[in-house]
C-alpha positions as protocol buffer text, in pm:
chain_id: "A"
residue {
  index: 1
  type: UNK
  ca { x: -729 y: -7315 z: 3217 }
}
residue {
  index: 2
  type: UNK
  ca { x: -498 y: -7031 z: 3103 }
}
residue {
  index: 3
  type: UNK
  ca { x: -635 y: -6811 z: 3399 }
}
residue {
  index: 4
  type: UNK
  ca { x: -593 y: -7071 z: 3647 }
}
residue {
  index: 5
  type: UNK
  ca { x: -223 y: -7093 z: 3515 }
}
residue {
  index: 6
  type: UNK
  ca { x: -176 y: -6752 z: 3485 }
}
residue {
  index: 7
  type: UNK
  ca { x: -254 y: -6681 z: 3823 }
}
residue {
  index: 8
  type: UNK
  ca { x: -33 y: -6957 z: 3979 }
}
residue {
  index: 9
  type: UNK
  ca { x: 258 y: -6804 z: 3819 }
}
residue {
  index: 10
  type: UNK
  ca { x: 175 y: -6485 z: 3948 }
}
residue {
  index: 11
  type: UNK
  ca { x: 153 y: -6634 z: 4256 }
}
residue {
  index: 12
  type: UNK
  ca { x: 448 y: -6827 z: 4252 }
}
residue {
  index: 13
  type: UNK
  ca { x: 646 y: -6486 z: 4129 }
}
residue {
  index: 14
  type: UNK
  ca { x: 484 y: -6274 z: 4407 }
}
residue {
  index: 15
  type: UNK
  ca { x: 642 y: -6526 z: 4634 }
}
residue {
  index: 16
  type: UNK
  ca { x: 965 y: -6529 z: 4511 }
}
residue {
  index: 17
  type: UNK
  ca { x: 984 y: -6135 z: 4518 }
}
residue {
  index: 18
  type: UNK
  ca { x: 873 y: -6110 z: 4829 }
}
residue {
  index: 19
  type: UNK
  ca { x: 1118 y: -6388 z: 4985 }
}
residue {
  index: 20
  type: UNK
  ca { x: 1385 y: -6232 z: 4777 }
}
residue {
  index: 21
  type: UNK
  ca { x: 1328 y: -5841 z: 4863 }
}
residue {
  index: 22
  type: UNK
  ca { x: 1296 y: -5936 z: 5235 }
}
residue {
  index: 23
  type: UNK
  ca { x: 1662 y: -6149 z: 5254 }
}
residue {
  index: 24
  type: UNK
  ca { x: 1842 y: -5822 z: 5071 }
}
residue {
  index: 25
  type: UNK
  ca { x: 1656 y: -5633 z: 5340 }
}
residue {
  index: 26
  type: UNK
  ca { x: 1752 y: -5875 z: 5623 }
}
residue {
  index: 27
  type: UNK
  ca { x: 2032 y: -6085 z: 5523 }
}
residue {
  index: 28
  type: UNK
  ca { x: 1817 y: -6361 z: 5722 }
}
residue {
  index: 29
  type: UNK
  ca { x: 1646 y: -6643 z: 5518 }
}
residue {
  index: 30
  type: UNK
  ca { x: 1434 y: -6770 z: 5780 }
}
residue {
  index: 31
  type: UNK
  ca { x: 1295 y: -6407 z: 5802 }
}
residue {
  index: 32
  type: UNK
  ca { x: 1281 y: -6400 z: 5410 }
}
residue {
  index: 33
  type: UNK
  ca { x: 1052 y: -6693 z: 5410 }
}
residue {
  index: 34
  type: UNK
  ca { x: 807 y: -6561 z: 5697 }
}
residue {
  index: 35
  type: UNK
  ca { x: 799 y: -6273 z: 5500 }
}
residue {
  index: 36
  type: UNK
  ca { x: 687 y: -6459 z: 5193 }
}
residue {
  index: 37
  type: UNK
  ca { x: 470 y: -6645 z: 5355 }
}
residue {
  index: 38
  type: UNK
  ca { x: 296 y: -6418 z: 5511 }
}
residue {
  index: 39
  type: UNK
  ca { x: 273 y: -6106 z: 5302 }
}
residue {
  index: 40
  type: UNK
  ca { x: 13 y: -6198 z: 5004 }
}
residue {
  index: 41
  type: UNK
  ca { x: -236 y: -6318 z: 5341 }
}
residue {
  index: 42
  type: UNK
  ca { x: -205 y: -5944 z: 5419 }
}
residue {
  index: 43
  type: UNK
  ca { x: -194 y: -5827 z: 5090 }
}
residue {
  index: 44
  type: UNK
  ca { x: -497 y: -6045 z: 4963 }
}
residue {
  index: 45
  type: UNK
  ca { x: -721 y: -5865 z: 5303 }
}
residue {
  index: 46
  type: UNK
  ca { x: -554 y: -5534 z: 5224 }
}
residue {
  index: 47
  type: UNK
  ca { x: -692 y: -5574 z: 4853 }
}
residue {
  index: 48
  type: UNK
  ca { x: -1042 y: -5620 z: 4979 }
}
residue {
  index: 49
  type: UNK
  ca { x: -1042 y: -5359 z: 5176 }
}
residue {
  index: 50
  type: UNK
  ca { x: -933 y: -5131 z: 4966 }
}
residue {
  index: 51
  type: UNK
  ca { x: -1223 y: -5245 z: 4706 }
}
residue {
  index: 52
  type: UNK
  ca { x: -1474 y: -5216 z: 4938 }
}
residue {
  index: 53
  type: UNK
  ca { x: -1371 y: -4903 z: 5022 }
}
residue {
  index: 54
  type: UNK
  ca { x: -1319 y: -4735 z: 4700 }
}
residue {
  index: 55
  type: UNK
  ca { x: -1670 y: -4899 z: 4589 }
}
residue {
  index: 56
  type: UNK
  ca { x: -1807 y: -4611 z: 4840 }
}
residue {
  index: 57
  type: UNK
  ca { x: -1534 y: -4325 z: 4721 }
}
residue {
  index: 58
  type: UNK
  ca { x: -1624 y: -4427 z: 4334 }
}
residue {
  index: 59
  type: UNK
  ca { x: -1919 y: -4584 z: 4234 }
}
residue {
  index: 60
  type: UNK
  ca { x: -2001 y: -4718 z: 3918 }
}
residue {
  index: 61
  type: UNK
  ca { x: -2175 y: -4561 z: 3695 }
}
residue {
  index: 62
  type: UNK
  ca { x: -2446 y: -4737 z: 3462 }
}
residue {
  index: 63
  type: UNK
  ca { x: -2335 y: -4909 z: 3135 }
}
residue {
  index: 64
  type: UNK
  ca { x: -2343 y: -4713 z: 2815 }
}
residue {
  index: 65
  type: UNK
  ca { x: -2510 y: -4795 z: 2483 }
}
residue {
  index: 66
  type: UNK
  ca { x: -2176 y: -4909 z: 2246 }
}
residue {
  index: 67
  type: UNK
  ca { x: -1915 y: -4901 z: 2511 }
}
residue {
  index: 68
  type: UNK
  ca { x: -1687 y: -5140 z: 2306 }
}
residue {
  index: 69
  type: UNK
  ca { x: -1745 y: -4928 z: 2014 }
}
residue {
  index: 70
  type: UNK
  ca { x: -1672 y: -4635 z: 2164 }
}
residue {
  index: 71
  type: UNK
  ca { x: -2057 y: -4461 z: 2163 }
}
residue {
  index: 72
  type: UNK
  ca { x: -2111 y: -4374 z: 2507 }
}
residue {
  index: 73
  type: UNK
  ca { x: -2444 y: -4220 z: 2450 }
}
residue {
  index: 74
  type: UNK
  ca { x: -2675 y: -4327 z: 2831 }
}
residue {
  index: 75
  type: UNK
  ca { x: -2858 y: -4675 z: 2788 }
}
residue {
  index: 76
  type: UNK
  ca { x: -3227 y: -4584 z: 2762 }
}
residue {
  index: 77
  type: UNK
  ca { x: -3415 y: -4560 z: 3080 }
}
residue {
  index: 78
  type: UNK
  ca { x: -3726 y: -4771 z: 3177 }
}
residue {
  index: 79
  type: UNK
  ca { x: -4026 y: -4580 z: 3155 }
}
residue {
  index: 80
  type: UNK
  ca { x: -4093 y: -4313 z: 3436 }
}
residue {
  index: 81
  type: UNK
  ca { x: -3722 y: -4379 z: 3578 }
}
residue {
  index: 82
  type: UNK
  ca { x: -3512 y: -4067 z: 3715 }
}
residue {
  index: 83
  type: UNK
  ca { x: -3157 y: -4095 z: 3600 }
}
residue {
  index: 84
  type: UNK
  ca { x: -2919 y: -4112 z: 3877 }
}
C-alpha cells in the first residue's frame, strides 16, 4: 500500500510542477494545464524508450555471490558453461 501511495503523490507532484513551470513560462493557464496533462504521457513513453535502449548500450551483468554483503566474488558456473 505504501508504494501505491507513494507513487500517487509523486504523481500528483509531477503534475503540479509541470502545470506550475509551464504558467511562469506562459503566463497562460489553459496552456499550463495542457502542459500538465500531457507531459508525464510523453515522459512515461520517453522513459521506456530510453530503458530499452540503454538495456542494449549496458547490459546486465550476472548476479554475484554476497552482493548485499559486499563479496562480489562470480556466482559459480554450471558445469561445462563459458562465462560471458
Amino acid at each position: 500500500m505504501r508504494t501505491v501511495v507513494k507513487t500517487g503523490t509523486y504523481g500528483v507532484m509531477h503534475f503540479v510542477v509541470a502545470v506550475a513551470v509551464a504558467f511562469a513560462l506562459t503566463g497562460d493557464w489553459r496552456v499550463a494545464l495542457a502542459v500538465g496533462l500531457v507531459e508525464p504521457v510523453v515522459q512515461t513513453v520517453a522513459y521506456a524508450l530510453h530503458d530499452r535502449a540503454f538495456a542494449r548500450w549496458w547490459p546486465e551483468r550476472p548476479a554475484t555471490v554476497g552482493a548485499a554483503t559486499g563479496d562480489h566474488r562470480q556466482a559459480a558456473l554450471p558445469s561445462g558453461a563459458a562465462p560471458v
